[in-house]
C-alpha positions as CSV (number, residue, x, y, z in Angstrom):
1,X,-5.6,11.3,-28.7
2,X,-9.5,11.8,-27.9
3,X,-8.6,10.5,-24.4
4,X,-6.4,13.2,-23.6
5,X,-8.6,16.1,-24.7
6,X,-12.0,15.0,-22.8
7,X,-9.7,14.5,-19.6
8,X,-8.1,17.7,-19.8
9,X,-11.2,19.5,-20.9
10,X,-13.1,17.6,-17.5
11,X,-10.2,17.4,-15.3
12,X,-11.6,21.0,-13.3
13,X,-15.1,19.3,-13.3
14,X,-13.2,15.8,-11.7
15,X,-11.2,17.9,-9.0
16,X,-14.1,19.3,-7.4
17,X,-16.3,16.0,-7.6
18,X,-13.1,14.7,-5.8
19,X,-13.2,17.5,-3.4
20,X,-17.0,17.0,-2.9
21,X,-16.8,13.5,-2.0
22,X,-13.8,14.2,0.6
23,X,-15.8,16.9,2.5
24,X,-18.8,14.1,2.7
25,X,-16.9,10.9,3.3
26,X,-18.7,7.7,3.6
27,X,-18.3,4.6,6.2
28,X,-18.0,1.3,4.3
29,X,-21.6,0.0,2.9
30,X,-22.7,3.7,4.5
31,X,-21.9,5.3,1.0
32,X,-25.4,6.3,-0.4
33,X,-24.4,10.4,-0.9
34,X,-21.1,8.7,-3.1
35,X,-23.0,6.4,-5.1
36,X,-25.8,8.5,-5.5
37,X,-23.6,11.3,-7.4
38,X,-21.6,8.1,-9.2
39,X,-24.8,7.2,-10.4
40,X,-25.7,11.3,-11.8
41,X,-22.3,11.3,-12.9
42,X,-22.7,8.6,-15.2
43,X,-26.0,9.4,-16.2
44,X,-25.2,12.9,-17.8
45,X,-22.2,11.1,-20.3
46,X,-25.8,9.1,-21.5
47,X,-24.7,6.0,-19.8
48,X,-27.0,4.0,-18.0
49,X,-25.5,2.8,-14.3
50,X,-27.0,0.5,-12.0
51,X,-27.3,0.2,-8.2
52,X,-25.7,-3.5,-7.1
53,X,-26.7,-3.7,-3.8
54,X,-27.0,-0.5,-1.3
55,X,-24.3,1.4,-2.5
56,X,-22.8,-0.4,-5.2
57,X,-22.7,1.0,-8.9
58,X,-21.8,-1.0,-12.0
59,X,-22.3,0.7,-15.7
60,X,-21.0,-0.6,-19.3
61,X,-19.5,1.6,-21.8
62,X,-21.2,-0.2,-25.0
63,X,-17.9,-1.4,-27.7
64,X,-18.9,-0.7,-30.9
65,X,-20.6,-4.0,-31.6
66,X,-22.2,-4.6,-28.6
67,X,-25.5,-5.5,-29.3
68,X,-27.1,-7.7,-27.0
69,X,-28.8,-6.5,-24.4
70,X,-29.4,-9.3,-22.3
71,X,-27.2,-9.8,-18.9
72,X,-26.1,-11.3,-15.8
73,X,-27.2,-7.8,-13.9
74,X,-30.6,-6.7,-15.0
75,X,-30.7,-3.7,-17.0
76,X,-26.6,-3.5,-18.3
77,X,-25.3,-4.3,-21.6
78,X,-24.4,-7.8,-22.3
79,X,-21.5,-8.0,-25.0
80,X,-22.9,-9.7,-28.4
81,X,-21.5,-12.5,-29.7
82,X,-17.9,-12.5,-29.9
83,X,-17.5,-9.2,-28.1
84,X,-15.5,-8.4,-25.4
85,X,-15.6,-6.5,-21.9
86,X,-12.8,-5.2,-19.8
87,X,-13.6,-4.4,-15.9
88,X,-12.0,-1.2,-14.7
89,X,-12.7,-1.1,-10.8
90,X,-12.5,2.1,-8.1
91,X,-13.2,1.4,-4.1
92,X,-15.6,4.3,-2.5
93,X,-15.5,3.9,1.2
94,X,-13.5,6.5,4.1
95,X,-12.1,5.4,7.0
96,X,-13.2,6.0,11.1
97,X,-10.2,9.3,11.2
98,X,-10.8,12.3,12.5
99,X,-9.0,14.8,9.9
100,X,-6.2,17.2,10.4
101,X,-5.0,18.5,6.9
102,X,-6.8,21.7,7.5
103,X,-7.9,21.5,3.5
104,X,-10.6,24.3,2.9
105,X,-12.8,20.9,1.4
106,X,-11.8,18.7,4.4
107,X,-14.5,16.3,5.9
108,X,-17.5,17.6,7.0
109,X,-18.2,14.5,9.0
110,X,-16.4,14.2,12.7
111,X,-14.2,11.0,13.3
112,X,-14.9,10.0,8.9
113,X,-11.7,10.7,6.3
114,X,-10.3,9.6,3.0
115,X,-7.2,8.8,4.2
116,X,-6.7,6.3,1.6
117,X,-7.6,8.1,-1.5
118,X,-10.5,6.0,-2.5
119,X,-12.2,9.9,-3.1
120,X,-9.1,10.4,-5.8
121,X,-10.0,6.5,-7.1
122,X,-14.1,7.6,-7.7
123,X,-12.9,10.8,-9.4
124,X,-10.3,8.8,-11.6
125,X,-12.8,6.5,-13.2
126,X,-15.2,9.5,-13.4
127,X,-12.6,10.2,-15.6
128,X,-12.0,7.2,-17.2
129,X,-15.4,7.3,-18.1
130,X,-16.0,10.6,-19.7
131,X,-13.1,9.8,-22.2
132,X,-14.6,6.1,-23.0
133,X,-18.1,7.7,-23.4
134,X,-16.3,9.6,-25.8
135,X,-14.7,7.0,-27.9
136,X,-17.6,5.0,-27.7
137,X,-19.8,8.3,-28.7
138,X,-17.9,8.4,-31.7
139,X,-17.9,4.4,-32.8
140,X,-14.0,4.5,-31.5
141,X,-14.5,1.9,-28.4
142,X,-13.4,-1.6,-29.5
143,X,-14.7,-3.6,-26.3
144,X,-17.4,-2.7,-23.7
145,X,-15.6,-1.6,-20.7
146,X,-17.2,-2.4,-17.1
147,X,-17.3,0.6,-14.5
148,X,-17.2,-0.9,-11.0
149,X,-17.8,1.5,-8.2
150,X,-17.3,-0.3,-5.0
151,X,-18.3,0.2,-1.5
152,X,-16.5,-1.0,1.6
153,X,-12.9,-1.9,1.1
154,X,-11.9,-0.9,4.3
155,X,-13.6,-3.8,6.3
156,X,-13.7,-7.8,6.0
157,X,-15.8,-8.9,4.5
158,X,-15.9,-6.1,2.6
159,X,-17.5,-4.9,-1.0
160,X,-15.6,-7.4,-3.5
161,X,-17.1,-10.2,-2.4
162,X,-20.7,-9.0,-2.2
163,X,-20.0,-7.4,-6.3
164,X,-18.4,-10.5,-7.5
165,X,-21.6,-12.5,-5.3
166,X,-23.9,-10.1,-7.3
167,X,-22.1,-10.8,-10.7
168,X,-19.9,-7.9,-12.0
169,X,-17.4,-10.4,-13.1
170,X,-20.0,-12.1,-15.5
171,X,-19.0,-11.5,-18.5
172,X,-16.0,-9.8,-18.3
173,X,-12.3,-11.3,-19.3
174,X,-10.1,-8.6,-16.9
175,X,-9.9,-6.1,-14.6
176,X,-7.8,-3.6,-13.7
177,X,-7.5,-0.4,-10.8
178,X,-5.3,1.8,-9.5
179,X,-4.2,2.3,-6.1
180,X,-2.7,6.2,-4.9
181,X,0.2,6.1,-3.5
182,X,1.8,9.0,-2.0
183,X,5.0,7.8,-0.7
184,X,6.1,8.1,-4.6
185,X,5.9,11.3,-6.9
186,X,3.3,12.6,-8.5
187,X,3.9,11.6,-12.6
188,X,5.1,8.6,-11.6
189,X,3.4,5.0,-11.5
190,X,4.5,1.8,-9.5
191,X,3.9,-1.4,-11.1
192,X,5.1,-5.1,-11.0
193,X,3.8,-8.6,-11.7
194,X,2.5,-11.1,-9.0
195,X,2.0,-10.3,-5.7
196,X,2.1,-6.3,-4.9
197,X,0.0,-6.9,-1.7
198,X,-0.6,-9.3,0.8
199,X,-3.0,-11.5,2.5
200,X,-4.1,-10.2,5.8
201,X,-6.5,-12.7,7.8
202,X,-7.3,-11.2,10.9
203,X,-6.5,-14.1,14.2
204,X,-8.1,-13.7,17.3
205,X,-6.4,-16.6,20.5
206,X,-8.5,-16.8,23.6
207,X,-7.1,-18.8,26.7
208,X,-8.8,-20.0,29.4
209,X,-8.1,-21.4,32.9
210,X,-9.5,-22.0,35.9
211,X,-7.4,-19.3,37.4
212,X,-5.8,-19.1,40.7
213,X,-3.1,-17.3,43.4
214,X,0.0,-16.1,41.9
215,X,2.0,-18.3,44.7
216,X,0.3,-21.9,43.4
217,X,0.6,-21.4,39.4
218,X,1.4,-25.1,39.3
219,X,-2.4,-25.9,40.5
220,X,-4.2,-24.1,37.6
221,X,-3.0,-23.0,33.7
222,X,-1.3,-20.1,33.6
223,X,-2.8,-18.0,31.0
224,X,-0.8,-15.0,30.8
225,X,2.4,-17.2,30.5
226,X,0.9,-19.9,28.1
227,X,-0.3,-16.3,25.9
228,X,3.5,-15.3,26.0
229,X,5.0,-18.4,25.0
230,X,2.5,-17.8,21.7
231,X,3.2,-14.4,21.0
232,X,6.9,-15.6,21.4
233,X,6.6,-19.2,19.6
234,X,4.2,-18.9,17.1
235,X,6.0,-16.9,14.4
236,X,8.9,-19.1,15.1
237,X,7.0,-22.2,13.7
238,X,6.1,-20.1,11.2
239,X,9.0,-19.1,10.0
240,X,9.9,-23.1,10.0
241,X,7.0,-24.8,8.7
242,X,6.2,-22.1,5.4
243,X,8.4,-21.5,2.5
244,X,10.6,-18.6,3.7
245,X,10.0,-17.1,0.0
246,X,6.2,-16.6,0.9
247,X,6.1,-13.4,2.3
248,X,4.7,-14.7,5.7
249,X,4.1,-11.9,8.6
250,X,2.6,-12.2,11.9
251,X,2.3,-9.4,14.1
252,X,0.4,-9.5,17.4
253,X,-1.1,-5.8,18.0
254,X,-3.0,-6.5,21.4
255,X,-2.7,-8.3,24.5
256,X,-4.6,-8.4,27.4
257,X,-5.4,-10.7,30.7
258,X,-6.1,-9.8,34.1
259,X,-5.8,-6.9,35.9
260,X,-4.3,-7.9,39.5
261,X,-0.6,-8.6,40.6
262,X,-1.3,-11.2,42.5
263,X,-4.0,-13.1,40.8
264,X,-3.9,-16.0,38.1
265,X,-6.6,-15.0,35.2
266,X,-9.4,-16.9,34.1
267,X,-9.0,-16.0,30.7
268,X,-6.5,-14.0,28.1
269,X,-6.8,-13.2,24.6
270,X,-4.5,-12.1,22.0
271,X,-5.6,-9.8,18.6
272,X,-2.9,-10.2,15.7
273,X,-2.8,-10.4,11.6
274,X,-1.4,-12.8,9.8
275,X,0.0,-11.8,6.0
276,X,1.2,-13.9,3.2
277,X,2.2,-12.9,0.2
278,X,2.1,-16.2,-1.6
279,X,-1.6,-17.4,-3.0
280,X,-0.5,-21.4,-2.4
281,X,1.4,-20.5,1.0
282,X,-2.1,-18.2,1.9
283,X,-4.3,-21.3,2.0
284,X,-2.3,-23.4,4.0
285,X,-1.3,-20.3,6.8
286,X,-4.2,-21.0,8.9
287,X,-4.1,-24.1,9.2
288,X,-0.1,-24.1,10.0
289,X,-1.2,-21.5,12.9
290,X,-3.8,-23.3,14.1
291,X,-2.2,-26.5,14.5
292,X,1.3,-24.3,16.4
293,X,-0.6,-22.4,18.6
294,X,-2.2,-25.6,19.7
295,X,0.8,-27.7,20.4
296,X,2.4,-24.3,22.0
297,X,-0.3,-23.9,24.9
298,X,-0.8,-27.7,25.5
299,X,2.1,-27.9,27.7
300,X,0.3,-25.2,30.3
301,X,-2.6,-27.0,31.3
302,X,-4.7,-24.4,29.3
303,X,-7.9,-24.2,27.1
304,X,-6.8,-22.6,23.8
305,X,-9.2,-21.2,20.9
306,X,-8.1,-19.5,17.5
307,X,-10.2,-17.9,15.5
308,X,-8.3,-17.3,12.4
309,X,-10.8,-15.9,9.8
310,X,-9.4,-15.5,5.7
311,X,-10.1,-11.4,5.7
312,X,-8.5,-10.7,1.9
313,X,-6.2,-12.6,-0.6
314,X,-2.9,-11.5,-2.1
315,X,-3.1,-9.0,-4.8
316,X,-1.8,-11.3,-7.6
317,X,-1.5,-9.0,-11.1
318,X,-1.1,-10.8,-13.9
319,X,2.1,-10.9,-16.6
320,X,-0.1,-10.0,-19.8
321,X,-2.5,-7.7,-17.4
322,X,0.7,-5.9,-16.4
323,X,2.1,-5.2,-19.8
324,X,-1.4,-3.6,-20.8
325,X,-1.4,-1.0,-18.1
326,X,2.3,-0.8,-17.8
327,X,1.6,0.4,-21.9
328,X,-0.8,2.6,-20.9
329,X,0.9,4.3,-18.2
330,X,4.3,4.6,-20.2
331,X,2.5,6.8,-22.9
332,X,0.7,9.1,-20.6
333,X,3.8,9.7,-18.1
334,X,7.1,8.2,-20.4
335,X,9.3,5.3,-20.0
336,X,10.9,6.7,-17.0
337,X,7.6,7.3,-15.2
338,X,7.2,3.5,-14.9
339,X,9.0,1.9,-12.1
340,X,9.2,-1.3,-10.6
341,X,7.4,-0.9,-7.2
342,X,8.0,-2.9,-3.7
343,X,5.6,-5.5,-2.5
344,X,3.1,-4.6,0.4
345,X,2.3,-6.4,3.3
346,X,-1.0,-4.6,3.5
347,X,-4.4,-6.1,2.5
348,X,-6.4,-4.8,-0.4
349,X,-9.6,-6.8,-1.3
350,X,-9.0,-6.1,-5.5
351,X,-7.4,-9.2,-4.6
352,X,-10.4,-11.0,-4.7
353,X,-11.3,-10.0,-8.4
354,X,-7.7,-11.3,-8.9
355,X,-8.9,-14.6,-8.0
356,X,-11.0,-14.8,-10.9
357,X,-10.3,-12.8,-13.6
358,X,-6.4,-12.0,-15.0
359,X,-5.5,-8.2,-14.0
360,X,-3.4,-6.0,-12.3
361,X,-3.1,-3.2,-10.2
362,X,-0.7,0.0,-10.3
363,X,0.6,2.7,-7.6
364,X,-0.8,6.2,-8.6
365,X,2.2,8.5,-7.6
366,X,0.0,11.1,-5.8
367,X,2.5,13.4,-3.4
368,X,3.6,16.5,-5.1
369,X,7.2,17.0,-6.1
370,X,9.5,18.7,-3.5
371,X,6.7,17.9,-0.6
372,X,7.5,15.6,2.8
373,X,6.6,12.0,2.4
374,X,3.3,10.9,4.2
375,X,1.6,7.5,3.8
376,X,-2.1,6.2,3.6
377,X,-4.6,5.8,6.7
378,X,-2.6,8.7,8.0
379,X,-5.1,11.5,9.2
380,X,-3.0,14.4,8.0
381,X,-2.9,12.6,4.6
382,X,-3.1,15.1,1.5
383,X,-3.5,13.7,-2.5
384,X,-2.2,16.0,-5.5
385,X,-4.8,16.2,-7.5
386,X,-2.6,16.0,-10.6
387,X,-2.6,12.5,-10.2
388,X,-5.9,12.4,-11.0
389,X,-6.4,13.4,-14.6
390,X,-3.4,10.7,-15.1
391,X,-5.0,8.1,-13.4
392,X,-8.2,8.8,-15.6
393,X,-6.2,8.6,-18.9
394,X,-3.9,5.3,-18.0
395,X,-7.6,3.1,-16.8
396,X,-9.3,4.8,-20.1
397,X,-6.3,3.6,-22.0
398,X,-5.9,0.4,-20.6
399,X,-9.3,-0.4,-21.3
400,X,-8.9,0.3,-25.1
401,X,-4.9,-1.5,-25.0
402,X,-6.5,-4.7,-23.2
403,X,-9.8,-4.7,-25.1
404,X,-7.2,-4.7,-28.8
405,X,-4.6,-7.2,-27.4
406,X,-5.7,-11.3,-27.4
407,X,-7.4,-12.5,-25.0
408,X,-5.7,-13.6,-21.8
409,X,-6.4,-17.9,-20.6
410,X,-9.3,-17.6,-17.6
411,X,-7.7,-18.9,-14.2
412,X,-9.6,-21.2,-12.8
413,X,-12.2,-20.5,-10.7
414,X,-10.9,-20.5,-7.0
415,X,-13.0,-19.8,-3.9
């Protein structure tokens, strides 16, 4: 298949673009070196890529009959009547780690890492798009496929929003992306339908209270006792007042008030996340919270604030969405390469696209056979490049599988 050959003939060229963008990783919306050799990348297959935003790139691989060149984004191709256009999406941004995998290409920036391989995800449509400039080269590409380069994952509100605000879903009917994973062999892909990750809202309590002597806590709200009996209560309700199939997590990762034995605080505050796996369960969470850690602290005679912010949806793939890239990755890695993969409890703002458009999302096995396991965010984190010439040829694929199959029903537009 022409996908095959341009990937293997560019996979060389992707590895060291991947290896560039490690050594000079990029801070979320801070990604101007990235998007800048996105944007040359592109342009040399005679595509024609546009900036969204700072550091945003989007760029459509013409189908063979798209004609029109009229769009939502000024400058990229609109599909003609009747025409289609499939979305194929890769995140940009590094993360605030200070590296220790000792690679010869490691970051050249102190305290700034991939450690989540979105330098493997850039490379991997870079690939994707050197086979579909090929097929469409050659009058082979049945639907315009959408190239979404994407800053700023990593943070809330991150890049997903400010693309779909900008209008890189017009258009378009679904999207798709992989996500490496190196907990799970190279060769192999992880894939299910519905939820693969969670919600995560970030929720911020602050209590207050006049404060007083440690000996007289029944003349003032005890804060640091009316913050324990939330840490303590609040998942409780939880766990009672949300459907127990929902997938519903919350963690508390700081704590702090005072700083004197024998002194009452004025104030406390706690710093947790809360994470649902469930869409319907995700939109009434925060209000469940809300209302628990209110009726928790009103016993304690204490001023209680929560600041409970929606950070990123669940990751919801879609059944038809699934069996396209599921397709796609069986013939470049076999029916055995497929497997089902476990849900996530951590956040990933594709979800967002998810909200709108039917896709899906897969695990890229990216640790090399016979190696120790190691996980994401991690600063000793190392990707095997093999995975990327196979992530390049299952999004090229999909694009073509999705763009030949009928068209999914749109979800309705949710906020």
């Amino acid at each position: 298949m022409r996908i095959d050959d341009v990937v293997a003939r560019a996979e060389e060229h992707l590895v060291a673009l991947r290896r560039d963008i490690h050594a000079h990783p990029e801070l979320a919306f801070t990604e101007h070196r990235t998007s800048a050799l996105v944007v040359e990348e592109l342009t040399s297959l005679g595509l024609s890529p546009k900036r969204v935003g700072p550091t945003g790139v989007v760029c459509d691989v013409p189908g063979a009959d798209a004609t029109d060149p009229r769009g939502s984004l000024e400058g990229v191709t609109h599909p003609g009547v009747g025409h289609r256009r499939i979305a194929l999406r890769a995140d940009m941004d590094a993360l605030p780690l200070e590296e220790e995998t000792g690679l010869p290409f490691a970051s050249t920036k102190p305290g700034v890492m991939h450690a989540c391989g979105h330098d493997v995800h850039t490379a991997v449509l870079l690939g994707a798009a050197h086979a579909l400039a090929a097929l469409a080269e050659a009058g082979e590409l049945p639907v315009t496929v959408r190239l979404v380069f994407q800053p700023a994952e990593e943070i809330q509100p991150g890049g997903a929003e400010a693309l779909i605000d900008a209008g890189v879903l017009e258009g378009t009917e679904q999207i798709y992306a992989v996500h490496c994973d190196p907990k799970i062999p190279t060769g192999t892909i992880g894939s299910r339908i519905g939820s693969i990750t969670s919600a995560s809202d970030p929720v911020n309590v602050t209590v207050r209270s006049p404060g007083g002597h440690t000996s007289r806590p029944h003349m003032t709200g005890d804060v640091v006792y009316a913050l324990a009996q939330i840490v303590t209560g609040a998942t409780g309700v939880l766990g009672r007042r949300m459907d127990p199939r929902a997938g519903v997590n919350l963690t508390w990762g700081a704590i702090t008030a005072g700083n004197a034995n024998n002194a009452i605080p004025t104030s406390g505050c706690l710093k947790g996340t809360l994470r649902v796996l469930d869409a319907d369960e995700w939109e009434r969470a925060g209000r469940v919270l809300r209302h628990a850690i209110e009726q928790i602290a009103a016993p304690f005679d204490v001023e209680v604030e929560v600041d409970h912010r929606r950070g990123v949806p669940p990751t919801v793939n879609t059944q038809q969405a699934v069996a396209h890239i599921e397709q796609a990755a069986h013939e470049v890695v076999g029916e055995d390469g497929v497997h089902l993969t476990e849900q996530s409890l951590g956040g990933e703002d594709f979800g967002w696209y998810l909200r709108r458009r039917p896709g899906a999302m897969i695990r890229l096995g990216s640790r090399e056979p016979g190696t120790p396991v190691t996980d994401l965010h991690r600063a000793d984190l190392r990707v095997d490049e093999a995975a990327i010439a196979i992530g390049a040829r299952i999004l090229a694929r999909t694009g073509v599988i999705a763009g030949l199959a009928p068209a999914p029903p749109k979800p309705p537009q949710v906020a």
